[in-house]
C-alpha positions in Angstrom: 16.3 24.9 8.1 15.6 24.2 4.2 12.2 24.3 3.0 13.3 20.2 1.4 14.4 19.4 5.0 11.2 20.8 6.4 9.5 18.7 4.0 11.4 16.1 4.7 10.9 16.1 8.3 7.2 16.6 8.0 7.1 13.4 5.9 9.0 11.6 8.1 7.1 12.5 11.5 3.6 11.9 9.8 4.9 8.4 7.8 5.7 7.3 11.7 2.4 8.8 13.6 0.7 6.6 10.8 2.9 3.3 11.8 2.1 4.8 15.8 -1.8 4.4 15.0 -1.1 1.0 13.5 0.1 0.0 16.9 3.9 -0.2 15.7 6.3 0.8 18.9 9.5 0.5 17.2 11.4 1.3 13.7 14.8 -0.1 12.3 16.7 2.3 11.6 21.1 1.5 11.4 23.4 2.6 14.0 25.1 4.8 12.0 22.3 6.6 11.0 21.2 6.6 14.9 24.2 8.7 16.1 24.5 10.9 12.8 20.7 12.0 13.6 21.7 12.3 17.4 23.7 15.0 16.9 22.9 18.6 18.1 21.5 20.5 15.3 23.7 23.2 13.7 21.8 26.3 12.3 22.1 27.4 9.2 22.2 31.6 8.9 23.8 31.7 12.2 27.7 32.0 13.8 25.9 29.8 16.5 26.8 25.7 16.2 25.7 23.6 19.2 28.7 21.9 19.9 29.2 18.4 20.1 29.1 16.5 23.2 31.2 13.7 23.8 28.6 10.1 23.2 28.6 8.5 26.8 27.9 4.7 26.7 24.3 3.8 25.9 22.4 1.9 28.3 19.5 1.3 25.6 19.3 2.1 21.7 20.0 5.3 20.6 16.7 7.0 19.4 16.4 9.9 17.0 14.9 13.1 17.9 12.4 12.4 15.4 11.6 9.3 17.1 11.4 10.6 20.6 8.8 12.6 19.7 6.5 10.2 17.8 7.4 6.9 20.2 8.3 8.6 23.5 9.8 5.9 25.7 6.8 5.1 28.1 6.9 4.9 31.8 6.2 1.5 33.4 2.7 0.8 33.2 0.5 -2.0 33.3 -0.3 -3.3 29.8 -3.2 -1.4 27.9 -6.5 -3.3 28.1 -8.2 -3.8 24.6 -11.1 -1.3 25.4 -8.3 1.1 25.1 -7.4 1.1 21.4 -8.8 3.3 18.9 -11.5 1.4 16.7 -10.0 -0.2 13.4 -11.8 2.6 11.4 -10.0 5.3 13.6 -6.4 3.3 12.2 -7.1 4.2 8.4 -6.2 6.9 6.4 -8.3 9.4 7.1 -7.4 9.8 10.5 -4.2 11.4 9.0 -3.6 14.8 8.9 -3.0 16.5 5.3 -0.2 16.1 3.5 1.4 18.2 0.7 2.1 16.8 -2.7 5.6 17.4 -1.7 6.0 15.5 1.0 4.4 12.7 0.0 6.6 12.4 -3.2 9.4 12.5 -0.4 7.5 9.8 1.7 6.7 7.7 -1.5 10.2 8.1 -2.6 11.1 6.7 0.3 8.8 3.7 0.9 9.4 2.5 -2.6 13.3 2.6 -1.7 12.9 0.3 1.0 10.6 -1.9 -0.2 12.9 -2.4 -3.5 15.7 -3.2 -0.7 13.2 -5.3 1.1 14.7 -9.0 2.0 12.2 -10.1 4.4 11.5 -13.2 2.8 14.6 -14.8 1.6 13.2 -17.5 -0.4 11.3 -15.1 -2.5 14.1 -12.5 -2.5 16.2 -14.9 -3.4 13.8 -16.2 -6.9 12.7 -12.7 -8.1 14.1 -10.4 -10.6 12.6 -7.2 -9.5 10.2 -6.1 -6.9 7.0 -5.2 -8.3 5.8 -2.0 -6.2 3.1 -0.6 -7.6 2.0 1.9 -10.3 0.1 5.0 -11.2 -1.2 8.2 -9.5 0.2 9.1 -6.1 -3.2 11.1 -5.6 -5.4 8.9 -7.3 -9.1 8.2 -5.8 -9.3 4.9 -7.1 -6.8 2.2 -6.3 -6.6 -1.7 -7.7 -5.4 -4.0 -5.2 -4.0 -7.9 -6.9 -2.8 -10.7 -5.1 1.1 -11.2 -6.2 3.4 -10.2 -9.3 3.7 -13.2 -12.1 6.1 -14.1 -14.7 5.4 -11.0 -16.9 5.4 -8.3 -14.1 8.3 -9.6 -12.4 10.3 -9.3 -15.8 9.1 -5.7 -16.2 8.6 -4.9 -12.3 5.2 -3.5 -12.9 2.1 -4.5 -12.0 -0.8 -6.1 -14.4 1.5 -6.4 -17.4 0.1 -9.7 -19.0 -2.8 -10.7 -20.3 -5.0 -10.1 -17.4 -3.3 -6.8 -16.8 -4.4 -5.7 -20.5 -7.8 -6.4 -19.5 -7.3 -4.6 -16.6 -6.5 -1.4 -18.4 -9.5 -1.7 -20.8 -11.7 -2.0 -18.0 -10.4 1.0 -16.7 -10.6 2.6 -20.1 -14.1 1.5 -20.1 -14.6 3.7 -17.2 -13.2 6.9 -19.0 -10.1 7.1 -17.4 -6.9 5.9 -17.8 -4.3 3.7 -16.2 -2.3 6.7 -15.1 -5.1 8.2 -13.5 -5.7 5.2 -10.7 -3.0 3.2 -8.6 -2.4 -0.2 -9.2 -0.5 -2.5 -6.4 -0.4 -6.0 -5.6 -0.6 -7.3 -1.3 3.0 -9.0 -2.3 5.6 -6.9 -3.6 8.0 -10.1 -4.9 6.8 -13.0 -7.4 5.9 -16.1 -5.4 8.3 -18.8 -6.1 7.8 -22.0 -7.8 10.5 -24.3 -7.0 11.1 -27.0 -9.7 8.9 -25.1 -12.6 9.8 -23.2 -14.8 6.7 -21.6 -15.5 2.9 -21.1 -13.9 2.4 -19.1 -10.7 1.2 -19.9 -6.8 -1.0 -17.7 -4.9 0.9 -16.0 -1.8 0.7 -17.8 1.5 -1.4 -16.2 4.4 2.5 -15.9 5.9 4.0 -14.3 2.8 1.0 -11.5 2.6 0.9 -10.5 6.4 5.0 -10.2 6.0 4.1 -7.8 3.1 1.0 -5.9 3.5 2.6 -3.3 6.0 4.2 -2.2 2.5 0.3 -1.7 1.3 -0.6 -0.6 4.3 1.6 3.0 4.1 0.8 2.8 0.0 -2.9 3.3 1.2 -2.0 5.8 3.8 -0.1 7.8 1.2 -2.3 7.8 -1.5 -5.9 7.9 0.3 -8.1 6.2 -2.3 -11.7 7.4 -1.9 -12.8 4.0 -3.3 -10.3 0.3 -3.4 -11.2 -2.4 -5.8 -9.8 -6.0 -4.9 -9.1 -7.9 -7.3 -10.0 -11.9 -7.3 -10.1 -14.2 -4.2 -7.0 -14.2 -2.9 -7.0 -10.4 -2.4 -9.6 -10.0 -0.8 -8.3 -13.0 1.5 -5.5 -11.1 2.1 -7.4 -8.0 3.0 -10.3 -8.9 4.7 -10.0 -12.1 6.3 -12.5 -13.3 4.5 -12.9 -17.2 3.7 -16.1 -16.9 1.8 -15.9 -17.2 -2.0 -15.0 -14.2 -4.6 -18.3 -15.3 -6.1 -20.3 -14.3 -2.7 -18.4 -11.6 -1.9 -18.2 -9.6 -5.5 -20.7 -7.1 -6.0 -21.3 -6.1 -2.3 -19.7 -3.3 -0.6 -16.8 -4.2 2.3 -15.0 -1.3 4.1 -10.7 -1.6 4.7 -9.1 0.6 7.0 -12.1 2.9 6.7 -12.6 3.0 2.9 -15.2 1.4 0.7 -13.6 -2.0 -0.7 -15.8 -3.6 -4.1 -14.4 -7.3 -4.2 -14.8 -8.2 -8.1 -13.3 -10.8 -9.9 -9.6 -10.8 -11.3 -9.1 -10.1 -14.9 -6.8 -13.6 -15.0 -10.7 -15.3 -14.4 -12.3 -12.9 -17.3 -9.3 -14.1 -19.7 -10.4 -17.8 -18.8 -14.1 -17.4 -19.3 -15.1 -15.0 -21.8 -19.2 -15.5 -21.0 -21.1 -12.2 -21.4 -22.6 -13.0 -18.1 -19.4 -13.1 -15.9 -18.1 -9.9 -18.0 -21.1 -8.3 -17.1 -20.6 -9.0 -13.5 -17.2 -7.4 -12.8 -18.9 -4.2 -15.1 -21.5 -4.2 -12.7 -19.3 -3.8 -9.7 -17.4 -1.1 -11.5 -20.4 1.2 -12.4 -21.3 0.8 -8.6 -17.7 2.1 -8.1 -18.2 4.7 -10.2 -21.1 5.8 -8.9 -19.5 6.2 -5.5 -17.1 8.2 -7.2 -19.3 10.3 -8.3 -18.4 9.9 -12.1 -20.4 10.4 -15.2 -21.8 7.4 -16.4 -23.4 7.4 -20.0 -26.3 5.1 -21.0 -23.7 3.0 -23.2 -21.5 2.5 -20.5 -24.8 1.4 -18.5 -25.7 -1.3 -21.1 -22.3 -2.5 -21.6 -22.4 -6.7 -22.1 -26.4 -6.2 -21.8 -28.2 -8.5 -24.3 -30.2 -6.7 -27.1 
């Protein structure tokens, strides 16, 4: 085989053990593409070619070799009990093996394409212009997590484009590094609609989020941020679970899927209310990610919003 369908492959088989540990059982894949991956494998190099047996009549779904390794078709058994699934921090990303930058820019390739393709929820698939999939560094350590695309980054189908995402980049400036340096992505891919306005945005519902965030999910898995920052009160919602205020919760250390989470306030809040105070807050939270990171930190960038 070709060292691109070896990378390929690899790609593939670890993109599915990662949905496996997530407890998914099954993947959609077309019934065309079912019987064209059926086939015998021919060998390249060789005068050999497995010939092709005639398809009997399927009593079940045809599966993919591919997919009868990962999901082997299990034998009639009683349903697990809870005590035996893997703890939730065993489900993140660094239970995964190692990847090469190759095949993750196939795997990448390949989750962008089908959440660009994603119709999942008609209403919203229906209202947006683009889907708004995220942006920056494949092999970033830090990674910004918002809530939904508005106006601005559904016209341009990137993420953080308006006024708050300006902000957003100046904090990151702030920081010393650059927007391409980090990875940007919002828990819904598609603009929320807003039937009967023309302008203004809604938050997601809890429906629209848990129909998307698989999507983030394999983003996270992929990239394998040493440190996420969530960004206002509806992301962390979407996240964590967690009811409690953005005001409580910013500032104090949370862990997703096995990686540090800082809860801050979003930009769109710091463009509302330009007090020193609250700017100093969500600087705060950043110099404690940076800190984790393990990144220089001046005594400028220490005093930043700090009164005389």
């Amino acid at each position: 085989m070709s060292g691109a369908y070896d990378e390929l492959l690899d790609a593939t088989i670890q993109h599915l053990e990662g949905l496996k540990a997530r407890g998914v059982r099954h993947v959609a894949v077309s019934p065309e593409t079912l019987r064209a991956l059926a086939q015998p494998a021919m060998l390249s190099g060789s005068n050999f070619k497995a010939p092709i047996q005639p398809a009997a009549a399927p009593t079940a779904p045809l599966r993919t070799p591919v997919e009868r390794k990962i999901f082997p078709v299990p034998a009639p058994a009683l349903a697990p009990t809870p005590a035996a699934r893997p703890p939730a921090a065993n489900l993140g990303p660094q239970s995964l093996p190692p990847m090469a930058p190759e095949a993750k820019a196939v795997a990448f390739a390949a989750l962008r394409a089908r959440a660009l393709a994603c119709l999942k929820c008609a209403h919203l698939a229906a209202s947006r212009k683009t889907v708004v999939f995220g942006v920056g560094d494949p092999e970033a350590q830090l990674m910004f997590v918002g809530e939904a695309p508005g106006a601005d980054e559904d016209a341009q189908g990137e993420p953080f484009v308006g006024r708050a995402g300006e902000l957003l980049t100046k904090i990151i400036q702030a920081t010393g590094l650059q927007r391409g340096d980090v990875y940007i992505a919002n828990i819904l891919k598609c603009r929320p609609d807003t039937p009967g306005q023309t302008s203004g945005n809604r938050p997601p519902t809890p429906g629209e989020m848990a129909t998307c965030i698989p999507y983030l999910h394999e983003q996270i898995d992929l990239i394998r941020p040493k440190v996420l920052v969530a960004l206002g009160a509806t992301a962390v919602k979407g996240l964590l679970g967690n009811t409690l205020g953005i005001s409580k919760l910013r500032g104090t250390w949370q862990t997703y899927r096995g990686i540090p989470l800082m809860p801050t306030y979003h930009p769109a809040y710091l463009v509302r209310n330009q007090a020193v105070s609250e700017k100093r807050k969500v600087w705060e939270d950043m110099l404690a990610v940076m800190e984790t990171l393990a990144m220089p930190i001046s005594a400028k960038q220490r005093n930043f919003f700090l009164k005389s």
